[in-house]
C-alpha positions in Angstrom: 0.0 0.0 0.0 1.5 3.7 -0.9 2.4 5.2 2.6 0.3 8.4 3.1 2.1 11.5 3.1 1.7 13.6 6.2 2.3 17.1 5.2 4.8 18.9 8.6 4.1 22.5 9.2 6.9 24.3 11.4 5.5 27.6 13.4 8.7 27.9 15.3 9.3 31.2 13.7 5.7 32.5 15.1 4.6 29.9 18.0 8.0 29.1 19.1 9.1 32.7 19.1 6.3 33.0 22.1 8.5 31.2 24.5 10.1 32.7 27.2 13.2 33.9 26.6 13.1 33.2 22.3 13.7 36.0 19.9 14.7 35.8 16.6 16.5 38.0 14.4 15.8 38.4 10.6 19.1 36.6 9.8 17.8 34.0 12.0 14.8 33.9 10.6 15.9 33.2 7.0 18.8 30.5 8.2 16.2 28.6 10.1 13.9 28.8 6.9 16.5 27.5 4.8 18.1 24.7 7.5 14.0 23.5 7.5 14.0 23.3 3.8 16.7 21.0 3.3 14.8 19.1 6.1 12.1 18.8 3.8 10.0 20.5 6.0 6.5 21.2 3.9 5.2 24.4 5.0 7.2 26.9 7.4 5.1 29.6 9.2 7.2 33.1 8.5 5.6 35.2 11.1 2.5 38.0 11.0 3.1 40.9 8.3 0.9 43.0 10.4 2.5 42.9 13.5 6.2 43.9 12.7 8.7 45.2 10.3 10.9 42.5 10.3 8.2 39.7 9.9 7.5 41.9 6.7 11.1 41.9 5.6 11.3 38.0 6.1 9.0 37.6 3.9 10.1 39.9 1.4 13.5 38.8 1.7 12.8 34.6 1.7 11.0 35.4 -1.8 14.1 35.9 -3.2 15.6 32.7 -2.2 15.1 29.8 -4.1 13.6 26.6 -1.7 13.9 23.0 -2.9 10.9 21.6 -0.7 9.0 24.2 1.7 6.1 26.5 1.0 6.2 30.0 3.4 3.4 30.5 5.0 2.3 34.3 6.1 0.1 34.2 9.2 -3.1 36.3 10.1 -6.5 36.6 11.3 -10.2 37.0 9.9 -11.4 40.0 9.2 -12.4 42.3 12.4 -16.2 42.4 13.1 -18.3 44.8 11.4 -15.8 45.8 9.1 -15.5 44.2 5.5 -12.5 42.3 4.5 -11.1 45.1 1.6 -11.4 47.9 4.6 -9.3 45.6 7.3 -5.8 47.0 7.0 -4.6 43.9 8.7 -5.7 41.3 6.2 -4.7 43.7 3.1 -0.8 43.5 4.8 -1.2 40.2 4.9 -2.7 39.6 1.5 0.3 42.0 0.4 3.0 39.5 1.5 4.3 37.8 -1.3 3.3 34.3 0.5 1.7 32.2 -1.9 -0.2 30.3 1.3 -1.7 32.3 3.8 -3.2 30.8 7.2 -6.0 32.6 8.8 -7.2 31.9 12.5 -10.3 32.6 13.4 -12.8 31.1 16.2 -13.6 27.3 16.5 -15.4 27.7 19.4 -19.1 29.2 20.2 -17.8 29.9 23.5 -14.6 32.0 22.2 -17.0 33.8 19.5 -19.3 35.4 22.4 -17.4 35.9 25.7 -13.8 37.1 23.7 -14.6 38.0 20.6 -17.7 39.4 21.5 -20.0 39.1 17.9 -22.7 36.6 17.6 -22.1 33.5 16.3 -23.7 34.1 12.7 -21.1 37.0 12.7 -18.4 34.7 13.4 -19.0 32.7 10.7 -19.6 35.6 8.3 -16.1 36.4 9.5 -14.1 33.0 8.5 -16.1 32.4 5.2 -15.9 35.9 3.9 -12.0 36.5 5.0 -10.8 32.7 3.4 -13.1 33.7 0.4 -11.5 37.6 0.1 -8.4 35.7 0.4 -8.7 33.1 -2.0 -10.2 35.8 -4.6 -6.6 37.6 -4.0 -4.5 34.5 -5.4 -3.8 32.8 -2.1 -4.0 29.3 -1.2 -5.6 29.7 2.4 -5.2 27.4 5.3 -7.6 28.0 8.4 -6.8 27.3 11.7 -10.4 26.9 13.4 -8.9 28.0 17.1 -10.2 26.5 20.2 -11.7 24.0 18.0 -11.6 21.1 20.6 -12.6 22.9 23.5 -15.5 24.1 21.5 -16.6 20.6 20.4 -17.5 19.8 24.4 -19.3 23.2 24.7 -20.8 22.8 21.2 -19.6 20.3 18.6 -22.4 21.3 16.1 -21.1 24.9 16.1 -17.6 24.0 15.9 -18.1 22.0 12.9 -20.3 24.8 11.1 -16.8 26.8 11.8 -14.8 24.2 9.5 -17.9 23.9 7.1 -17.6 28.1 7.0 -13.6 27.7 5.7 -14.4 25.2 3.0 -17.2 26.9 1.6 -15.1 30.5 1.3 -12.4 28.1 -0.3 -9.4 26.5 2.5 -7.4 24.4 1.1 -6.8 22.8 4.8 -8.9 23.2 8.3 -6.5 23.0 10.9 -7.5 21.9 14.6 -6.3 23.7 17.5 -6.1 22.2 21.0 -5.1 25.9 22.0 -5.2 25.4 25.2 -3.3 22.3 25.7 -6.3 20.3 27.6 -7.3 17.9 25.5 -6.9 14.3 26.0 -6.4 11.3 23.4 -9.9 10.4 23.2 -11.5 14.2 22.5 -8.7 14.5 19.9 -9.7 11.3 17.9 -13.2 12.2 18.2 -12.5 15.5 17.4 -10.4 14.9 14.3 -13.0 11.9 12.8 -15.5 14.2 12.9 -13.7 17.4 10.8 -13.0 14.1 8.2 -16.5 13.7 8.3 -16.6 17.3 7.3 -14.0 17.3 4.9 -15.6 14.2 3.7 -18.8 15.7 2.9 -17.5 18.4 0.6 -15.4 15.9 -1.0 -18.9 14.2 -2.1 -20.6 17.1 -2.7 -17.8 18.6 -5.2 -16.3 15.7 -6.5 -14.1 17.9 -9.0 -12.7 20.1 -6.1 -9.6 19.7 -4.6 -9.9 17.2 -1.1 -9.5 19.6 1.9 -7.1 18.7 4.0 -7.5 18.1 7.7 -4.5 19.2 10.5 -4.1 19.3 13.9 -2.1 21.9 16.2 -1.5 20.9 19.7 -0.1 22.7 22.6 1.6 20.8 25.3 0.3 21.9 28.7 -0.7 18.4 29.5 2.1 17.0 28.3 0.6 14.9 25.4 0.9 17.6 22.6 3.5 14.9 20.4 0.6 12.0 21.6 -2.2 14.6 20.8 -0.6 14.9 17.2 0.0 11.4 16.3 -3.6 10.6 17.8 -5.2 13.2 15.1 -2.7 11.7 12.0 -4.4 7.7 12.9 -8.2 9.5 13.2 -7.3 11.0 9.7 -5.8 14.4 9.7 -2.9 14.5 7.2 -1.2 17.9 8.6 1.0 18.4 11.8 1.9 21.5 13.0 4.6 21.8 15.8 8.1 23.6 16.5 11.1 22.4 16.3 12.4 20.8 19.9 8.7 22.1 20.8 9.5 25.2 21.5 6.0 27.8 22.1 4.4 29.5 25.2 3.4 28.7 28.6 4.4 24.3 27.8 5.1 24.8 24.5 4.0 22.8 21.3 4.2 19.6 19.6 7.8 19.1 19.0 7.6 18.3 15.5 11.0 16.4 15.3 10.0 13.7 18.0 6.7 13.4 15.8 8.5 13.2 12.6 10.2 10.2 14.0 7.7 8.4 15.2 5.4 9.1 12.0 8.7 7.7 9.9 10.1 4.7 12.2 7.0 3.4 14.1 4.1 3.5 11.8 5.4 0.3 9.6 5.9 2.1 6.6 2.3 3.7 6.7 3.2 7.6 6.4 5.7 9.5 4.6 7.4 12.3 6.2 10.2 15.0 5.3 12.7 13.9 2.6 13.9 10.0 2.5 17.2 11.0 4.4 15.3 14.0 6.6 15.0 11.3 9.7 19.0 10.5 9.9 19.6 13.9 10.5 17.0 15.3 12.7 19.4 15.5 15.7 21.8 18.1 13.8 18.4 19.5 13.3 17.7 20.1 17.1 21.2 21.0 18.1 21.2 24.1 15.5 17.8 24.7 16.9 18.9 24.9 20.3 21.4 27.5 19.6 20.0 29.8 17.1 17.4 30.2 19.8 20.1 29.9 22.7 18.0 27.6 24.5 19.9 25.0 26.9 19.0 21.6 25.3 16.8 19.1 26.5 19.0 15.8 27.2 16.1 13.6 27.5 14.1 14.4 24.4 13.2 11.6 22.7 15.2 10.4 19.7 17.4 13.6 19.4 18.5 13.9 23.0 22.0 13.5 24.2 20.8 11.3 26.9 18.3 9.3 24.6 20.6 6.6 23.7 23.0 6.8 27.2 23.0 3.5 29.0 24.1 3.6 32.7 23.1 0.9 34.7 25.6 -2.0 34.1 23.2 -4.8 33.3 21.2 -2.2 30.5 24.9 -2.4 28.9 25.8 -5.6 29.3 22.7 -6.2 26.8 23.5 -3.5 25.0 27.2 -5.2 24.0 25.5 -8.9 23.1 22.5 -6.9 21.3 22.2 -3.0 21.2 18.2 -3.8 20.4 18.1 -5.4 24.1 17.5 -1.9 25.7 17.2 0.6 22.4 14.0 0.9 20.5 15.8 1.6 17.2 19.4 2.2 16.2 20.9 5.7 17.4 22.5 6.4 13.5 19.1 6.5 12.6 18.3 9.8 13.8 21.8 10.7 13.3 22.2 10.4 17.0 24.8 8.2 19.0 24.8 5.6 21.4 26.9 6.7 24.9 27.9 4.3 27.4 27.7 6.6 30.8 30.3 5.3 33.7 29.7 6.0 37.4 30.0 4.4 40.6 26.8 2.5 39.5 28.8 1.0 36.7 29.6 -2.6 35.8 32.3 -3.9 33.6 30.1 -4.1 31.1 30.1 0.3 31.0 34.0 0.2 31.1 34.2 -2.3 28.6 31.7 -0.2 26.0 32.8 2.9 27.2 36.4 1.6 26.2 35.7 0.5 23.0 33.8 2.7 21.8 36.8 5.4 22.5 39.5 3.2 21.3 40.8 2.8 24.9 41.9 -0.9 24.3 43.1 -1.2 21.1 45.9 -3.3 22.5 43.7 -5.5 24.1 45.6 -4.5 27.4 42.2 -3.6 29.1 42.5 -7.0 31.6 39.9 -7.5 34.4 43.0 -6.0 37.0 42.6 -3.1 34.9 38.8 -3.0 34.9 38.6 -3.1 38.4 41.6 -0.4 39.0 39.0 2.0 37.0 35.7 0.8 39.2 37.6 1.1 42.4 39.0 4.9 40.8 35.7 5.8 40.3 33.8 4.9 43.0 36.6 7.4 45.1 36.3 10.3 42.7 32.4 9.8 42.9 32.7 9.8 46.7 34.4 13.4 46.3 31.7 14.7 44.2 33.0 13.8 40.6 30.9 13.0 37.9 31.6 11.7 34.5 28.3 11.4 32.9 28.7 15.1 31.1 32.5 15.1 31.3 33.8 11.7 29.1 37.3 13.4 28.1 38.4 13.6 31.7 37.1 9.8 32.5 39.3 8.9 28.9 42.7 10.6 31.1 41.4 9.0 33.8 42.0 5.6 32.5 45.2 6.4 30.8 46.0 7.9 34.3 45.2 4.5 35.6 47.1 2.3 33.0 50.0 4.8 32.7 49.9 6.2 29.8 49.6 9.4 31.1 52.4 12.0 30.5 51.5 15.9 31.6 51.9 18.2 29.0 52.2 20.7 31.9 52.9 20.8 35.6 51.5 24.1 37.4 53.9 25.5 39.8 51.7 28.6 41.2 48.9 30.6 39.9 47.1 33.7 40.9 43.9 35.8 40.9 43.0 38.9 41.4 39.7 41.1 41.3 39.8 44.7 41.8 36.6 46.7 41.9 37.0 50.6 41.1 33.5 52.0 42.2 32.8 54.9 39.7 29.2 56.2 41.2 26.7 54.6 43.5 25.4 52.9 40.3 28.6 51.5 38.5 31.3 49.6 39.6 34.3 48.7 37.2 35.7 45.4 38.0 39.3 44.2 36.0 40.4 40.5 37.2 43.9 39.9 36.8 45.6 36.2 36.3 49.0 35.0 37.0 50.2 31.1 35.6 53.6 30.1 36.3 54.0 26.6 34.7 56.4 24.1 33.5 56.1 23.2 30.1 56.7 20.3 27.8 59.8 17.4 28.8 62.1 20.3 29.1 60.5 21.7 31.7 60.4 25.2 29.8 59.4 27.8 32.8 56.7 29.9 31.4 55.3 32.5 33.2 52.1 34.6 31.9 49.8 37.3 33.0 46.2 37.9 31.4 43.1 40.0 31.9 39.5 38.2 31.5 35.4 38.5 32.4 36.1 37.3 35.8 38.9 34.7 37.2 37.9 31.5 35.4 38.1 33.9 31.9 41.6 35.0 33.4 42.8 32.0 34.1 42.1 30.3 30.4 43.6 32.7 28.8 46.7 33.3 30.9 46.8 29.6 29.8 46.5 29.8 26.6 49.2 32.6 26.6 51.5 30.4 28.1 50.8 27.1 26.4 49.9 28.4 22.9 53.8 29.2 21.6 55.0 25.7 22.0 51.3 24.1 21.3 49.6 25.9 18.4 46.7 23.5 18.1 45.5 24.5 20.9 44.1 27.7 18.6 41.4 25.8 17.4 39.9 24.7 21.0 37.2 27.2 21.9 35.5 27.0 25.7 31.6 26.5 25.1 30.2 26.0 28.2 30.7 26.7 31.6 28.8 24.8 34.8 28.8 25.0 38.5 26.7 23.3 41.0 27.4 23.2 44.7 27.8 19.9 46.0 26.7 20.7 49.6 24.6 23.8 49.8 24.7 23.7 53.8 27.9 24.1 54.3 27.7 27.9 52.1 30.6 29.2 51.8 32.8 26.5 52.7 30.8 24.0 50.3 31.8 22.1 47.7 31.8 22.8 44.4 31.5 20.8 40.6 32.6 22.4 38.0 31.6 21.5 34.3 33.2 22.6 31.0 32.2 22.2 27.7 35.2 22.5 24.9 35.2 22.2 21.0 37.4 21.8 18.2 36.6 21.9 14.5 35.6 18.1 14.5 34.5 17.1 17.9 32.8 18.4 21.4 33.8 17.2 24.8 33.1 17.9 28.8 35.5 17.6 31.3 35.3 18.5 35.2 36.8 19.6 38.7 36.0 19.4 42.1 37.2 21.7 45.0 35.8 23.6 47.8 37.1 26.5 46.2 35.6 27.0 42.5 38.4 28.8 41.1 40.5 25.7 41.9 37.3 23.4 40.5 38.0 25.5 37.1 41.6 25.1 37.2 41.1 21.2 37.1 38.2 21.2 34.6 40.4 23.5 32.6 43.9 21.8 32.9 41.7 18.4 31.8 39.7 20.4 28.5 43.6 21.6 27.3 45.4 18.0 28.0 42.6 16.6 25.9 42.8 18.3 23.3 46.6 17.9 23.2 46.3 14.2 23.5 43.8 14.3 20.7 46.1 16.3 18.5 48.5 13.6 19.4 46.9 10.7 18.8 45.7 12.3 15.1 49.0 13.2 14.2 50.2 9.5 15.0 
């Protein structure tokens, strides 16, 4: 049987732009356009040409860019009441944008059309048919997006339905239901959805030469079930999804259109078609560009894109996970473009050191015996007991266990460093602050005494790049290693001042990202580990690439 094509419309650009915290620039606008059209993303959502400048010049500017697979859609409303849809200034901006598909929202809900709009609910109607119609008449395809739809079907499903009826007749090429709100469970969206098929149905028989309507469903996530919601309206027959990208949108958010994308394309036996036939390997590239154009922190459990959604732990999860990876993963990692990780901890069997090892080239001699296995338990189990973690920090768990097996040679030895804050206080509401760092290290097999002073935004900024000042001369690669992220929890907030403290850093080369991580009472010492870790990484990477 042909696998049904489920047509994905992204409103991360509008919907997701209403999250706390989200704003996007035009440039960012137009790369996240063009990143969704090699996706093979159907229709992306621009924005509203009558509420800004800038949603105008997206859509301006996207016009002139040639897209392999995505339709832009402009978004606006219905025509305001008592006022006919060629005197609404907001409908003629948004019938001047050069958007070949417009979507219009309007009420789906009897409720909605009295208490907020506040016209009757023949006026309401009037409104949808005669603004889709105005629109259609102006060269538009038109979508509708009947809002409130399901809520309105428990106050008044007959009404609600004469709201979709209203679209088709004034000539939508899709009625799109909204669970605005977020309340709706599984079983009101099924009924929901059959019932707008119905609809759709009807017309179909009624105009048999007209183009079939098609049905979609927008879900918000405030129960948590916005991705379930979705899915639940695609089986009951809507053919449209519209989400975000890492579901992204106010208060909860929306449907996270990658995580449905997947399931649509991995667990539905071949019935749907989503996205482009190689879309689904690289939907987690997808999400981490996502995550920061919008400079959002990234969500380690989301499902199938995640960093954490293919990490094993426990030691008898990877003990199956070495005789069969399908023992504990519900598809491959690669097929998502993700990647399995093998987490070590105090928790850990040999099976995790075993993986974790092979999976890093740690025992390409085969030298990784069960003396040596243990060695590595027994280290970690100590450093765990001091408050290290290695979950988030797998390049200083790979010196670790060179440490261990002695292979270990310091690029560097510290032999004192320094910092300094001094605060200059220029009126009662400015301070100017300057931190000052001092290394004095011992470099290379020589023992080359290098001693360097540098300025940074506070000491941990000081500090890498009085390091860098030192170390760079004699190791150049080090260039290339930028500092990405920087995290510090306290291990024991009762002790205040005095407590301990975990320090988390986040490096990058050209080819590769990896964490590393200290632990000290005092957290410019914590840095000074994580730090000394990141840079003897990176040089043993170099090393091990060069050789």
């Amino acid at each position: 049987m042909e696998p049904i094509r489920i047509a994905l419309y992204d409103s991360t650009l509008r919907d997701g732009a209403q999250a706390e915290g989200v704003a996007f620039s035009l440039s960012d606008k137009l790369a996240a356009t063009i990143r969704l059209d090699e996706l093979g993303v159907d229709y992306v959502e621009g924005g509203y040409p009558a509420s800004n400048e800038k949603d105008r010049a997206y859509f301006e500017e996207i016009a002139r860019r040639p897209l392999k697979t995505t339709q832009v859609c402009a978004f606006g409303m219905t025509r305001r009441k008592g006022v006919r849809p060629e005197d609404d200034p907001g409908l003629a901006q948004l019938l001047e944008s050069p958007a070949e598909v417009v979507t219009i929202v309007g009420k789906g809900s009897s409720f909605q059309a009295r208490e907020v709009l506040g016209v009757s609910l023949e006026e309401n109607l009037a409104m949808i048919e005669e603004t889709v119609r105005y629109a259609v008449a102006a060269g538009k395809r038109v979508f509708f997006d009947a809002e409130h739809y399901f809520d309105g079907c428990l106050q008044d499903s007959e009404y609600s339905l004469k709201t979709l009826r209203a679209a088709i007749l004034g000539g939508a090429e899709a009625i799109v239901l909204c669970d605005t709100n977020g309340g709706s469970t599984l079983g009101r969206i099924a009924t929901g959805t059959r019932e707008a098929t119905e609809v759709a149905q009807e017309f179909a028989e009624l105009f048999p030469n007209s183009k079939r309507v098609v049905v979609g469903i927008h879900a918000h996530n405030d129960c948590g079930l916005a991705i379930a919601n979705s899915i639940t309206a695609v089986i009951n027959g809507a053919t449209m999804v519209q989400g975000t990208v890492n579901g992204l949108g106010e208060r909860c958010g929306n449907a996270d259109l990658l995580v449905v994308a997947a399931n649509l394309a991995l667990k539905s036996d071949g019935r749907y078609d989503v996205l482009t036939p190689d879309a689904i390997e690289r939907l987690t590239a997808a999400s981490r560009f996502f995550y920061d154009l919008t400079n959002v922190n990234p969500n380690v459990g989301q499902p199938f894109v995640g960093k954490s959604a293919f990490a094993h732990k426990g030691g008898m999860h990877v003990s199956g996970i070495n005789r069969n990876p399908a023992s504990y993963e519900h598809v491959p990692p690669e097929s998502v473009g993700n990647e399995r990780r093998i987490l070590v901890s105090e928790l850990s069997g040999k099976s995790n050191i075993i993986a974790f090892a092979k999976k890093y080239r740690l025992d390409e001699d085969g030298s990784l015996d069960p003396e040596t296995v243990k060695k590595i338990l027994d280290a970690i189990a100590e450093k765990e007991n001091q408050g290290y973690q290695y979950e988030a920090a797998d390049a200083s768990f790979r010196l670790l266990v060179k440490k261990i097996r002695g292979e270990f040679e310091p690029s560097f030895r510290r032999i004192n460093y320094q910092t300094s804050v001094a605060v200059t206080v220029i009126n009662a509401d400015y301070t100017d602050a300057k931190t000052v760092a001092t290394v004095k290290l011992s470099v290379g097999k020589r023992g080359e005494i290098r001693h360097e002073v540098a300025e940074g935004d506070g000491p941990v900024d000081a500090l890498n790049n009085a390091l860098r000042k030192a170390l760079e001369p004699i190791y150049p690669e080090l260039r290339e290693m930028k500092l990405v992220d920087y995290k510090v929890r306290v291990l024991n907030s009762d002790a205040a001042t005095a407590a301990t403290t975990r320090v988390i850093i986040e490096s990058r080369d050209s080819d590769e990202q990896w964490g590393t991580v200290g632990v000290s009472e005092n957290v410019v010492e914590a840095s000074w580990i994580a730090l000394c870790d990141s840079i003897e990484y990176k040089l043993s990477k170099a090393l091990r690439d060069a050789g």
